[in-house]
C-alpha positions in Angstrom: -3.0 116.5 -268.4 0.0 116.8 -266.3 -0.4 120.6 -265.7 -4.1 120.1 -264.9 -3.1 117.9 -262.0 -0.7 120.0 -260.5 -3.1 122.9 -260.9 -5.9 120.8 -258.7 -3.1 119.4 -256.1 -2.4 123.1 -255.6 -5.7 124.3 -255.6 -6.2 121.9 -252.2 -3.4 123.0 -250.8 -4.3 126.6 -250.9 -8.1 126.0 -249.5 -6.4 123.7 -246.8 -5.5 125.5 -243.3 -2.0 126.9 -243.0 -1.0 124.6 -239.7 -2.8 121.6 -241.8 -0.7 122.3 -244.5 2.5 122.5 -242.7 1.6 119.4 -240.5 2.0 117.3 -243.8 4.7 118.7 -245.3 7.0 117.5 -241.7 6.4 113.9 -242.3 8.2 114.2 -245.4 10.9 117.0 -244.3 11.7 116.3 -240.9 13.0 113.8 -238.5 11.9 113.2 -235.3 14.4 112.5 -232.3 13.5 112.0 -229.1 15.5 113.8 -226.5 13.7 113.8 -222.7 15.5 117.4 -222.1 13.3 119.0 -224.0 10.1 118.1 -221.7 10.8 118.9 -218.3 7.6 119.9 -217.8 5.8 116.2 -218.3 5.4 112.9 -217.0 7.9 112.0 -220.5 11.1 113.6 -220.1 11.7 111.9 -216.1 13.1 109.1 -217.8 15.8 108.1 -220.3 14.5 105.6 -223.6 15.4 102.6 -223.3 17.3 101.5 -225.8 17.9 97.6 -225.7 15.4 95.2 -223.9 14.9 91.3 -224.7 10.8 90.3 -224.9 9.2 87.3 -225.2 6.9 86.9 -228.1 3.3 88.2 -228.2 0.8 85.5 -227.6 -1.8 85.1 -230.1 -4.8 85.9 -228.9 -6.9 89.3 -228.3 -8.8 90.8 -225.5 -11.8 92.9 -225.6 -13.5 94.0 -222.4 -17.1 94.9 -221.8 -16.5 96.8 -217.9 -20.3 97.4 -217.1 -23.0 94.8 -216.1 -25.2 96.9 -218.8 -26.1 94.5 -221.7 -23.9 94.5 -225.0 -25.8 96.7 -228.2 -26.6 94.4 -231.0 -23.7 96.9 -232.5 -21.3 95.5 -229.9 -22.3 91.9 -230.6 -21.5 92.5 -234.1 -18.4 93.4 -233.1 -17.4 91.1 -231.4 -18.5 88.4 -233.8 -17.0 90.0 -236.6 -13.7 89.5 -234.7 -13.9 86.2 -233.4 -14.7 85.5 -237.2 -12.0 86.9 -239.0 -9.0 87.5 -236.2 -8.0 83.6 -237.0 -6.2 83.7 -233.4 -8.0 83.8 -229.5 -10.4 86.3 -229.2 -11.1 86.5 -225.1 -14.2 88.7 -223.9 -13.0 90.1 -220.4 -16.2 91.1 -218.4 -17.1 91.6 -214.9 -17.7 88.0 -214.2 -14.2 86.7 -214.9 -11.4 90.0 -214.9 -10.4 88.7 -211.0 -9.2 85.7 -212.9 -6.8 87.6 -214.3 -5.6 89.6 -212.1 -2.1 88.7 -210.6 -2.2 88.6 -206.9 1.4 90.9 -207.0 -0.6 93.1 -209.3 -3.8 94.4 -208.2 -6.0 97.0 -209.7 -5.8 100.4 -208.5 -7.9 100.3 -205.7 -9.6 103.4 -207.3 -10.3 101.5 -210.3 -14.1 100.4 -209.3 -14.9 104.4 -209.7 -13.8 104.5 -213.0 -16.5 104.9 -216.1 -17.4 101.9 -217.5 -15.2 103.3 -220.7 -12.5 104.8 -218.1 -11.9 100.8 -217.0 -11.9 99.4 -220.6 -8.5 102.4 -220.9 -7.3 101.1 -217.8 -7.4 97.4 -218.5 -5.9 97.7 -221.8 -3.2 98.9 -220.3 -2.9 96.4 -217.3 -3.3 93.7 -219.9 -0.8 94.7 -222.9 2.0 95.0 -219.7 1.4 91.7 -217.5 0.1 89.5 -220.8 0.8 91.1 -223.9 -1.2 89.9 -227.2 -3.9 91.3 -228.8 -6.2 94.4 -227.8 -9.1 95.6 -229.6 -12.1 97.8 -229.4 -15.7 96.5 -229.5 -16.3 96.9 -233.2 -16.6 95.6 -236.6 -13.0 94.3 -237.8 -12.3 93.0 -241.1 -9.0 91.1 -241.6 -7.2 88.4 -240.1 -4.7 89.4 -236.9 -2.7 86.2 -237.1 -0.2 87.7 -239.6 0.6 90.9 -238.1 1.3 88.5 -234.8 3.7 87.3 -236.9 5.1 90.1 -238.4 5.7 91.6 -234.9 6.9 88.5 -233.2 9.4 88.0 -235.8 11.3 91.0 -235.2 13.3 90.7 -231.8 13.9 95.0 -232.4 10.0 95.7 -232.2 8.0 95.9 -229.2 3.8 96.7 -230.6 2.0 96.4 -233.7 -0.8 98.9 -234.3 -2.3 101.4 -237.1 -1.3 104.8 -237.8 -3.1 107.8 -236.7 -4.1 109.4 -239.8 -4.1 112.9 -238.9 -3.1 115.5 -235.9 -6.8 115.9 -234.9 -6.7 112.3 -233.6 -3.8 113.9 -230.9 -6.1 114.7 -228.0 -4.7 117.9 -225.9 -2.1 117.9 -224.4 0.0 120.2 -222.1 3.1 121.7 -223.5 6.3 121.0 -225.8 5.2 117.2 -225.9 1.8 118.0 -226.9 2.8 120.0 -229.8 5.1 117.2 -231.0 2.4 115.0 -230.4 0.7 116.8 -233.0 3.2 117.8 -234.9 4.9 113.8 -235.8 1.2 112.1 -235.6 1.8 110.1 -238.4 4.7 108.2 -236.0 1.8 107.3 -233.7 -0.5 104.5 -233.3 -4.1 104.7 -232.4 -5.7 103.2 -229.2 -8.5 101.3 -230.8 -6.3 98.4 -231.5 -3.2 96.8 -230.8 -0.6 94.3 -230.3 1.9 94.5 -227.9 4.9 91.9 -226.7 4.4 91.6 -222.7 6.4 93.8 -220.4 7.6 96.3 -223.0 9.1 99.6 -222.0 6.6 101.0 -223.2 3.7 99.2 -221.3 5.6 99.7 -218.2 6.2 103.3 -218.3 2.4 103.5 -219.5 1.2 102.0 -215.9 3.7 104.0 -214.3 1.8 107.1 -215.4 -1.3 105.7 -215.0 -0.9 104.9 -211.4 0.6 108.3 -210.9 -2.8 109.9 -212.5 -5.1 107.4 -211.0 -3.1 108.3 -207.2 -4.3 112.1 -207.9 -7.9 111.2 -208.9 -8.9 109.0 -205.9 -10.2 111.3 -203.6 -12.7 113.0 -206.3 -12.8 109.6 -207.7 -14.5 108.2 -205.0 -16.6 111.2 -204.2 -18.1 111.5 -207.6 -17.8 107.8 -209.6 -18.4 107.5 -213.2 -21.1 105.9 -215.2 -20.6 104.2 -218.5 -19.7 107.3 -220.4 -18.2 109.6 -217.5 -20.5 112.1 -217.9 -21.8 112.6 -214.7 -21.4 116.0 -212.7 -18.2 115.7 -210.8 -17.0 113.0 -212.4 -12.9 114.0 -212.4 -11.5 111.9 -215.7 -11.1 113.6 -219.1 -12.0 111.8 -222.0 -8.2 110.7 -222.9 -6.8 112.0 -219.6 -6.1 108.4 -219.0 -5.2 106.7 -222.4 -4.3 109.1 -225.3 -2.8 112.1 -223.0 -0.1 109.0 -221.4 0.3 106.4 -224.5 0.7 109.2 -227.3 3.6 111.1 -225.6 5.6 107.5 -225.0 4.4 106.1 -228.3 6.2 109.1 -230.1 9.3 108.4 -227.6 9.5 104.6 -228.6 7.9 105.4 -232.4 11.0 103.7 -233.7 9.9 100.3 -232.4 6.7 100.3 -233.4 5.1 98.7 -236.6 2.3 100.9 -238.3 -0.1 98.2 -240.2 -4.1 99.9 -240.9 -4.9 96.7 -241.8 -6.1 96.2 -238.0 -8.0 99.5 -238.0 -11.2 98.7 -236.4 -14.9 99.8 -237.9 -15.5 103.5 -236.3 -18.7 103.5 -238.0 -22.1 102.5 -236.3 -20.9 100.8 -233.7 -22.5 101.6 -230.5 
């Protein structure tokens, strides 16, 4: 019986891609350090890591944003009923109608933000949010489990900045311009993924994460404002990649800080059905 099952692991392995293959075999061989030296040519290796910061505690409670004044799916409703169900902590829907409330009168938006896609502004706020308030951010779907734990667990440990779940494989690594991009790839199981997330506010991470963001949303403007999105971002001349704005910045610095993050799946959001 033994024999058999080695015979079928090794029969995958051989039908699986070489780079696939390889990809694995690193989270169990190597060891990833970060050293900014090595990518001079991105936004990542400009700065030091930060190796020692004191955070206040994540509040408990999680945003979701709806950016358009198009109305919710009965999917999206779902969603967000499933999670005000079974988060057992805050759940705050940030629309059009109240997101001035929340913005901090030393913080505006980027005054190229109303061009965004409607899915372009839900990247932007996430980010605006996890810095100046920290808690809880989750896409409009279907969730399943209780949050309040894994508020816990992360507020418990002064060493750990965010809580999220792993990326399970290097296709979830959008593209991404050289050495850091291949790492990217390379070390995705050290990554988190963007559909969910709880972060402790003003974390070195969150703050270098606006700081590119800015940076990217300074170089857009002027096309920006010639050619705004709609909800998707589809439109001809619309400038903004699909992750150009969310995965291609929060990747490269999640795999800088990867050793203060906590990897829970347990969070993981639906991805089926839910549009």
């Amino acid at each position: 019986m033994i024999l058999k099952i080695k015979i079928f692991i090794t029969k995958i392995f051989i039908t699986l891609p070489k780079n696939t293959y390889f990809r694995y075999i690193n989270k169990y061989i190597n060891h990833y350090t970060f050293d900014n030296s090595k990518y001079t040519d991105s936004f990542i290796g400009s700065s030091l890591k930060v190796n020692t910061v004191l955070l206040n505690k994540a509040p408990e409670i999680i945003y979701i944003f709806w950016t358009g004044d198009n109305p919710m799916t009965q999917n999206r409703i779902k969603g967000v009923d499933s999670l005000k169900k079974t988060a057992e902590v805050e759940v705050k829907l940030i629309t059009i109608q109240n997101l001035n409330k929340y913005i901090l009168p030393n913080h505006p938006l980027h005054h190229s933000y109303n061009y965004l896609s409607c899915v372009h502004k839900s990247d932007y706020l996430r980010c605006y949010f996890m810095l100046h308030y920290g808690g809880g951010y989750s896409d409009i779907k279907q969730t399943f489990n209780s949050w309040k734990k894994y508020f816990h667990e992360l507020n418990n440990n002064s060493n750990l900045w965010c809580l999220g779940y792993g990326e399970d494989g290097f296709w979830n690594v959008p593209n991404i311009k050289g050495k850091i991009g291949k790492d990217a790839q390379k070390y995705f199981y050290l990554l988190i993924g963007n559909g969910a997330y709880i972060f402790k506010p003003y974390s070195p991470i969150a703050i270098e994460w606006m700081q590119e963001l800015n940076k990217r949303m300074d170089d857009l403007a002027p096309k920006l404002i010639q050619y705004p999105g709609d909800v998707f971002g589809k439109n001809p001349g619309y400038p903004v990649g699909w992750s150009f704005i969310l995965g291609q910045i929060l990747h490269p610095i999640m795999l800088k800080y990867n050793d203060r993050i906590i990897k829970n799946n347990s969070i993981k959001p639906d991805i089926r059905n839910y549009r």
